[in-house]
C-alpha distance (Angstrom), angle and dihedral (degrees) to the residues before:
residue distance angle dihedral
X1 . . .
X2 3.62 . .
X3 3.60 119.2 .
X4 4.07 117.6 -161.0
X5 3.81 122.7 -158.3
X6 3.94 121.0 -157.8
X7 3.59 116.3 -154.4
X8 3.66 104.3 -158.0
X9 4.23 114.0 -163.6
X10 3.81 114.3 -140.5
X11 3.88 117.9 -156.4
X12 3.76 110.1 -162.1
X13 3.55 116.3 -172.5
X14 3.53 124.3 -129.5
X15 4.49 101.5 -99.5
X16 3.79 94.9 169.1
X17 3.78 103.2 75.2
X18 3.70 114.7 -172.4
X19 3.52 95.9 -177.2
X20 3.76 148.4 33.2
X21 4.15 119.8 -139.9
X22 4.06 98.9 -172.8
X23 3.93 106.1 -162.2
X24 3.77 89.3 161.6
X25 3.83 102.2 98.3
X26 3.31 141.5 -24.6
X27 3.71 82.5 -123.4
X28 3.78 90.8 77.4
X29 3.65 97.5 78.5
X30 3.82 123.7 126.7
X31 3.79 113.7 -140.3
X32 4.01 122.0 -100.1
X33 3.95 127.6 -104.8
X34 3.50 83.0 -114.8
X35 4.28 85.9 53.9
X36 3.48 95.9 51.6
X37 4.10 97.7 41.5
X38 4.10 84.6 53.3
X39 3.91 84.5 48.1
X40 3.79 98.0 53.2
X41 4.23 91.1 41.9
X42 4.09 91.0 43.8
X43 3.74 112.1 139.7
X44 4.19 100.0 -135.2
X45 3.90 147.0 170.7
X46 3.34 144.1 146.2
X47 3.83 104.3 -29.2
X48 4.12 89.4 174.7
X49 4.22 81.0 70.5
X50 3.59 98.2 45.1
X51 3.80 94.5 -100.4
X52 3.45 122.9 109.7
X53 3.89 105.9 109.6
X54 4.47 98.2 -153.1
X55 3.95 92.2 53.2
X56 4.08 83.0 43.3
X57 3.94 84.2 51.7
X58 4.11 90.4 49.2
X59 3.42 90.0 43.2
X60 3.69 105.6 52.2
X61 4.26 86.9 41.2
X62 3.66 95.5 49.0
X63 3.93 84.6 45.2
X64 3.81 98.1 56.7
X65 4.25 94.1 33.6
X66 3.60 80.4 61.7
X67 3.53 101.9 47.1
X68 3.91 89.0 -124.3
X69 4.25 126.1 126.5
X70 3.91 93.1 -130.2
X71 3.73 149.2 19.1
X72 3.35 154.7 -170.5
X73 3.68 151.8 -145.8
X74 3.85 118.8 -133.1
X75 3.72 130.6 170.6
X76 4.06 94.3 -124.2
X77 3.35 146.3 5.1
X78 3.70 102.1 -110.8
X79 3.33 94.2 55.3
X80 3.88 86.6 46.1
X81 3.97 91.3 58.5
X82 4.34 90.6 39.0
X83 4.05 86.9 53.4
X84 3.66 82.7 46.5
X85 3.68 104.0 53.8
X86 4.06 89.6 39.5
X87 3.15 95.1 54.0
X88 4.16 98.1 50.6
X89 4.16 86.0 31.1
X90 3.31 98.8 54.8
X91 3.82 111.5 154.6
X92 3.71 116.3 62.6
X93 3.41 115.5 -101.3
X94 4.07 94.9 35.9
X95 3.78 117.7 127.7
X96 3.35 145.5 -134.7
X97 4.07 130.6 -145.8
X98 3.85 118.3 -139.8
X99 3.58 148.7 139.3
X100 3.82 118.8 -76.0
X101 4.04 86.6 -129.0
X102 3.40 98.6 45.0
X103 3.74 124.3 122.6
X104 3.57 97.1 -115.3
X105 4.07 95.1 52.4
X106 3.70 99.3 47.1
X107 3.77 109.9 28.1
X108 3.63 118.0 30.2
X109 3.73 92.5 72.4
X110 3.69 97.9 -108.0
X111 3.87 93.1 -70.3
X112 3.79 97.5 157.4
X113 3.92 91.9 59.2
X114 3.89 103.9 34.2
X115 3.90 89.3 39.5
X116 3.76 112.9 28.4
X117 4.13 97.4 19.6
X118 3.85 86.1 -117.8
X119 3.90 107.3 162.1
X120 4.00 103.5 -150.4
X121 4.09 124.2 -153.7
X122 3.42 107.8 -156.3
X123 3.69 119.4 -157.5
X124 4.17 127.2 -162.7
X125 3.56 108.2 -84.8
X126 4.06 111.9 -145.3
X127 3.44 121.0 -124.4
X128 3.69 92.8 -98.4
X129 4.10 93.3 51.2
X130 3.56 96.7 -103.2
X131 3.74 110.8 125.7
X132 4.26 104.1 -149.5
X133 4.17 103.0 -103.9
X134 3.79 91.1 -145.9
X135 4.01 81.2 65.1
X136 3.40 89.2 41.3
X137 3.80 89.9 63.4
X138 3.34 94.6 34.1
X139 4.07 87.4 64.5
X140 3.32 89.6 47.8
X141 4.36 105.7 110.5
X142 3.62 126.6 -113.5
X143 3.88 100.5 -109.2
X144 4.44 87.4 -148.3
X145 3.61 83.8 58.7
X146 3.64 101.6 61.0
X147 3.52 91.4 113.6
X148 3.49 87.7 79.5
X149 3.75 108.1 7.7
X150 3.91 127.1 79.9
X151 3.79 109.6 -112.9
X152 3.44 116.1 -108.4
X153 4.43 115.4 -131.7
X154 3.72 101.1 151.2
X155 4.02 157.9 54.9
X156 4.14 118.1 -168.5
X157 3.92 113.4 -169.7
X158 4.07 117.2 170.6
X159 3.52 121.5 -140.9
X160 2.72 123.8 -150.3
X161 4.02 91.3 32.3
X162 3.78 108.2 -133.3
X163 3.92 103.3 -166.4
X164 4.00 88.5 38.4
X165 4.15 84.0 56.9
X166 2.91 105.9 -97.7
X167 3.86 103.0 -51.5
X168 4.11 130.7 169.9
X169 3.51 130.3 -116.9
X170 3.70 103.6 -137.9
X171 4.15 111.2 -126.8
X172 3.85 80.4 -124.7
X173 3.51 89.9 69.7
X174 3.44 95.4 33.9
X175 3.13 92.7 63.7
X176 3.79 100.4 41.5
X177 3.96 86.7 60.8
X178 3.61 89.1 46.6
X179 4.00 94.9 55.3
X180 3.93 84.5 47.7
X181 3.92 95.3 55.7
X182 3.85 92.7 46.1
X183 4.00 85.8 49.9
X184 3.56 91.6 62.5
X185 3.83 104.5 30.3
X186 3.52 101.5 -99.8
X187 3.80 138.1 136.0
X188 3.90 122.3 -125.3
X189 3.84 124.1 -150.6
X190 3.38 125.2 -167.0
X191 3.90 124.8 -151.5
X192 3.65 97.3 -149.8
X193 4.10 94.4 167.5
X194 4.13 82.6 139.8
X195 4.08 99.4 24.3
X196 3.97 91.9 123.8
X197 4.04 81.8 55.3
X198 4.04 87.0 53.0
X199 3.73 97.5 45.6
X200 4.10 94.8 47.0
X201 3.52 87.6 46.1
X202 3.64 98.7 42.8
X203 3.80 96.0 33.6
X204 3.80 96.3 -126.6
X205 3.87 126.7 128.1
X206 3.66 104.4 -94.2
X207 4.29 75.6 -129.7
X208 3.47 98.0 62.4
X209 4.08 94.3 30.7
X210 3.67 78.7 74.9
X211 3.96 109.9 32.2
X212 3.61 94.1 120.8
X213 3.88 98.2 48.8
X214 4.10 110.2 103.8
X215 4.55 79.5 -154.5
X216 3.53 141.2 1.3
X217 3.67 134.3 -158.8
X218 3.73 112.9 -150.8
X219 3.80 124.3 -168.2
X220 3.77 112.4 -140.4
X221 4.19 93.3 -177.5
X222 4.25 92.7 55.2
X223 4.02 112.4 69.6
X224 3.95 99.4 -17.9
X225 3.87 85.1 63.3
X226 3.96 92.5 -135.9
X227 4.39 111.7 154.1
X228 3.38 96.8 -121.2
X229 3.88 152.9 -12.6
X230 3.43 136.1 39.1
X231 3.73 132.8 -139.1
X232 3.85 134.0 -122.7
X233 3.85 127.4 -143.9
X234 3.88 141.4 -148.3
X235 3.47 147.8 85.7
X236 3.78 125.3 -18.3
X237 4.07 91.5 -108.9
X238 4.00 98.9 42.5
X239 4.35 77.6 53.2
X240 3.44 88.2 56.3
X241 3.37 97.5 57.5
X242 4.04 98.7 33.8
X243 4.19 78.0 62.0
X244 3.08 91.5 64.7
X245 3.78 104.0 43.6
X246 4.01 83.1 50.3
X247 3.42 86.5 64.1
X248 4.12 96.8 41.9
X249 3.80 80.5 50.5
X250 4.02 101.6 56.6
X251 3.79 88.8 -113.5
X252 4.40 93.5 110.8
X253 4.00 104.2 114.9
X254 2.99 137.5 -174.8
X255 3.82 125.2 -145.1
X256 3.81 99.5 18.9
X257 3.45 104.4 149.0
X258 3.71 91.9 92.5
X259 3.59 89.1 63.3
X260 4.24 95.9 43.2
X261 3.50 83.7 45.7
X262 3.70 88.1 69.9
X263 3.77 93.1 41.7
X264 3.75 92.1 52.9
X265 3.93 83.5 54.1
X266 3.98 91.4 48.6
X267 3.86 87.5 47.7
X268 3.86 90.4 57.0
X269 3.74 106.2 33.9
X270 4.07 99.7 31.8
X271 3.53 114.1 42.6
X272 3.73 90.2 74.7
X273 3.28 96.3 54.3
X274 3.51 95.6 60.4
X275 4.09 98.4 92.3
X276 3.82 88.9 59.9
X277 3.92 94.7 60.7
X278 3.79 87.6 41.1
X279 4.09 84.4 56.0
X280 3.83 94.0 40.2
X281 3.60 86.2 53.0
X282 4.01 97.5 53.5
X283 4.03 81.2 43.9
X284 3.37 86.6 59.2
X285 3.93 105.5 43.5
X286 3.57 85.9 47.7
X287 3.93 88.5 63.3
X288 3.67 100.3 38.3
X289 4.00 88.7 48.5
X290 4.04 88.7 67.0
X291 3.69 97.2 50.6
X292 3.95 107.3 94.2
X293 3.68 114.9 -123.8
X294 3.43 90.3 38.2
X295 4.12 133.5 89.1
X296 4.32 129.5 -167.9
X297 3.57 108.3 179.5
X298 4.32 80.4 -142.2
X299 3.89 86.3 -169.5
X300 4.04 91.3 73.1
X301 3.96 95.6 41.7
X302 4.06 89.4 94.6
X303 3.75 90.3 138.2
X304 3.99 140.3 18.2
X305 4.30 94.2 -57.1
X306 3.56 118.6 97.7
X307 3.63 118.5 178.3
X308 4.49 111.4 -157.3
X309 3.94 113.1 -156.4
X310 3.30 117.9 -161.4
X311 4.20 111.1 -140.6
X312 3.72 124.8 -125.4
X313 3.48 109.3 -98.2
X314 3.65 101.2 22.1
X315 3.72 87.2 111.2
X316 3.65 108.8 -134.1
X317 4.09 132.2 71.0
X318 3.42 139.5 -140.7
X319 3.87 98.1 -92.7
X320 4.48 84.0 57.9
X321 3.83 84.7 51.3
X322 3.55 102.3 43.7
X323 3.84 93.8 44.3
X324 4.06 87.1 52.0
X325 3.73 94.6 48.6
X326 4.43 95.3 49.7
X327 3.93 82.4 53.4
X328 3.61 87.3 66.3
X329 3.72 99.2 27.3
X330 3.27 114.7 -91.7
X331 3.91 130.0 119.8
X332 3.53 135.0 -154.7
X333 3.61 141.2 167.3
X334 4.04 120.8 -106.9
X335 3.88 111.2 -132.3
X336 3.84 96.0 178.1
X337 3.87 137.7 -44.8
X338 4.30 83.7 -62.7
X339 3.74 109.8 31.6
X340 3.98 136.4 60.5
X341 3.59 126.5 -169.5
X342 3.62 118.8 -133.2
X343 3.99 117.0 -163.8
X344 4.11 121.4 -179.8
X345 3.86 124.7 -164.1
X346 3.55 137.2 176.0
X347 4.14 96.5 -76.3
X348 3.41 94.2 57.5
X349 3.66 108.6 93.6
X350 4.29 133.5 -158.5
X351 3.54 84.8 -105.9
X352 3.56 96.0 55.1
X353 4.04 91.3 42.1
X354 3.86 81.7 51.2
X355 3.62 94.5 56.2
X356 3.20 99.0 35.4
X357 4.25 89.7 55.0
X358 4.20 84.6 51.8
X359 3.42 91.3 60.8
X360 3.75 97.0 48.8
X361 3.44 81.1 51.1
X362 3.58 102.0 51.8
X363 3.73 98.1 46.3
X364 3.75 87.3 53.8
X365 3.66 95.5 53.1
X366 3.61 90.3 47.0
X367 3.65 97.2 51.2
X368 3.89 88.6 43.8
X369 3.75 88.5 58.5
X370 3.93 96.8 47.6
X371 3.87 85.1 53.9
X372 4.38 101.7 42.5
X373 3.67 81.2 40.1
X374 3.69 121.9 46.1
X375 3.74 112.6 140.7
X376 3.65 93.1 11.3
X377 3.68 107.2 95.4
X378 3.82 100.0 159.0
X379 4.04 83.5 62.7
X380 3.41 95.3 43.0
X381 3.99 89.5 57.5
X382 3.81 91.0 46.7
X383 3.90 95.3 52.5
X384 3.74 95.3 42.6
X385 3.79 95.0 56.4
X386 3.70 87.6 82.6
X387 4.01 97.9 50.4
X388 3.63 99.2 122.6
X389 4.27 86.4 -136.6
X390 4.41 105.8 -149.0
């Protein structure tokens, strides 16, 4: 009589996480020792009447890093870039040129239209964030039409580009878009929520990375790893009127020097710092490019974005992925049903790329070995002897 054994193979998943890896954002940071002791020493007032002397300090700094007369202090960075556009599109009905995946277009809930009346034009965006300048001018409206035509006041470019992946508008081009604008009359805006990213990666002074820019928004929460805020840029009269917008907006506060005290930490500390995520990122593409099922375009990781796509066929998604990874710590961001965002900053360490790569790794062997092997169980427990389990 023939007796049959079945060896059944039981894949537990790891429930006791010691750690967390956050990939989702470089938004996620939490603010330094050295953050919070500058935060509970902060010299404040009222900044609503001009007075408090640490968002002064910010102010003035961020002012002359950028290469700008003025700045100021607001409490994010898409109200930053809608103060921005108001204040250079300042009759209803005026329009604005930019890239149809930019920031502003797609993910700041259409502010400049449903709040300042702003009609924007957006314009294809290249894979590399660059937005072609002969269909820039192109855009641009026939003034003897303005009967019927919006009037166009204003150019937005991003830099670095988010949804390209963090790629960097070269100060060539920059410029080049800059000379255009002035040609016709126009203003040009820069969102510049990553533009320390840009100029370590590119090697340019973030000063002259932005030369031709009539106002910048800068994010001090995204790769300099500040709490909150970021801080917009120009001359001394477009500041004077972006104060008061701030205030139209809801964004006039009062004691915010604890929170530019951080900033002015962030600005010291961080900025350095950001060529090692840039190279933990390539580290990290690298890696995720050899796993099969999976695809990093390695030629657009140029900063700390990395965008995952998951290849037809491979038969699983993002959500499968994602859900796999949080079991063992790690958190990403969801794109769509094929593509994850990846997104390093300066507390995530080699060893947490490392381990964060080995689990990539293992869930791709595993799922490789359910597929070759279905029905097969004796091969199944040869080949997964040699998982190296984290």
């Amino acid at each position: 009589m023939a007796i049959n054994f079945y060896f059944w193979l039981v894949l537990v998943p790891e429930k006791m996480v010691t750690k967390i890896v956050d990939l989702r954002s470089d938004t996620v940071t939490k603010p330094t020792e050295a953050m919070r002791a500058a935060m509970a020493r902060a010299e404040v007032d009222d900044d609503v009447l001009g007075y408090d002397p640490t968002a002064f300090h910010l102010e003035t700094e961020m002012a002359k890093i950028m290469g700008k007369e003025a700045a100021l202090f607001v409490p994010s960075g898409t109200m930053g870039n809608l103060i921005c556009v108001l204040v250079h599109c300042d009759v209803r009905g005026s329009e604005v040129i930019l890239g149809d995946n930019c920031h502003i277009y797609i993910y700041e809930n259409g502010g400049i239209a449903t709040i300042g009346g702003v009609h924007p034009r957006p314009v294809k965006n290249n894979d590399d964030g660059t937005i072609d300048i002969d269909l820039i001018e192109a855009a641009i409206r026939d003034p003897k039409r303005e009967l019927m035509y919006p009037t166009t006041k204003l150019i937005c470019l991003e830099n670095t580009h988010a949804n390209s992946g963090g790629r960097c508008l070269s100060v060539e081009y920059t410029d080049r878009v800059g000379e255009m604008a002035k040609k016709h009359g126009l203003k040009l805006h820069i969102d510049g929520a990553r533009i320390f990213n840009a100029s370590i990666a590119l090697g340019v002074p973030v000063d002259r990375l932005v030369q031709a820019a009539d106002s910048v928004s800068v994010c001090l929460s995204k790769g300099i790893g500040a709490p909150v805020g970021s801080v917009i840029v120009g001359s001394k009269s477009f500041i004077t009127k972006a104060r008061r917008l701030r205030k139209t907006l809801g964004g006039g506060m009062r004691q915010i020097g604890i929170l530019c005290a951080a900033a002015l930490v962030a600005l010291q500390e961080n900025v350095g710092k950001l060529e090692s995520d840039h190279k933990k990122a390539r580290v990290l593409a690298d890696g995720l490019n050899e796993i099969k099922g999976l695809r990093v375009d390695s030629r657009c990781v140029e900063t700390n974005i990395i965008f995952i796509n998951i290849e037809e066929g491979s038969g699983t998604t993002a959500e499968k992925i994602c859900k796999y990874l949080e079991e063992r710590g790690i958190l990403l961001m969801q794109e769509s049903s094929s593509r994850l965002r990846i997104v390093l900053h300066h507390q995530i360490s080699a060893s947490d790329v490392n381990y964060a790569l080995s689990c990539f790794q293992v869930r791709g062997k595993l799922y490789n070995m359910k597929m070759a092997t279905s029905g097969r169980i004796a091969s199944v427990l040869k080949e997964d002897l040699r998982i190296p389990f984290v």
